[in-house]
C-alpha positions, 0 to 999 in steps of 0.5 A, spaced: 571 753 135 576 749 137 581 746 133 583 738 132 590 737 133 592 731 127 598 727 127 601 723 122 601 715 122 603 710 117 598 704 114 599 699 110 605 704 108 600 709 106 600 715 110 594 718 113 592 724 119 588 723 124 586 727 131 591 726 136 590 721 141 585 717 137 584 710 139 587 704 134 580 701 135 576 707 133 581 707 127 580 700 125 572 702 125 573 708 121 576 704 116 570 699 116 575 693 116 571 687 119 576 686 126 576 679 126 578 678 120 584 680 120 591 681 124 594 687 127 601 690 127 603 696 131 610 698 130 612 690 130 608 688 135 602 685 133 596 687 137 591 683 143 584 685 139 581 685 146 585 691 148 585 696 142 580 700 145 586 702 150 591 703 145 592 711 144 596 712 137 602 716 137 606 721 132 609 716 127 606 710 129 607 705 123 600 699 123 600 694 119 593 690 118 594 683 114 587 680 112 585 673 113 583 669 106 581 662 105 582 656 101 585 650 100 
């Protein structure tokens, strides 16, 4: 059996591991987050959503995600 090597990343301040080489998109999936609701920052910069697929996430990575609320 082969055994997942896990990294640690930040969310929102909170930190997590998740398996190395993960992708941001499968991530924001996993969370069950509704993309286009919100925007997406990693390491300060704020992410293209039609690129998240390509982006590999790295040891130490610090993700911000900031929902999207309505009003008036």
């Amino acid at each position: 059996m082969k055994k997942i090597k896990k990294i640690k990343i930040k969310i929102n301040g909170k930190e997590r591991q998740i398996a190395e080489n993960s992708k941001i998109d499968k991530l924001i999936n996993e969370l069950k987050i509704p993309i286009k609701k919100v925007a997406i920052e990693l390491n300060q910069t704020i992410l293209n959503k039609k690129k998240l697929h390509k982006i590999k996430l790295k040891k130490n990575d610090k993700i911000e995600i900031v929902h999207f609320i309505g009003g008036g």
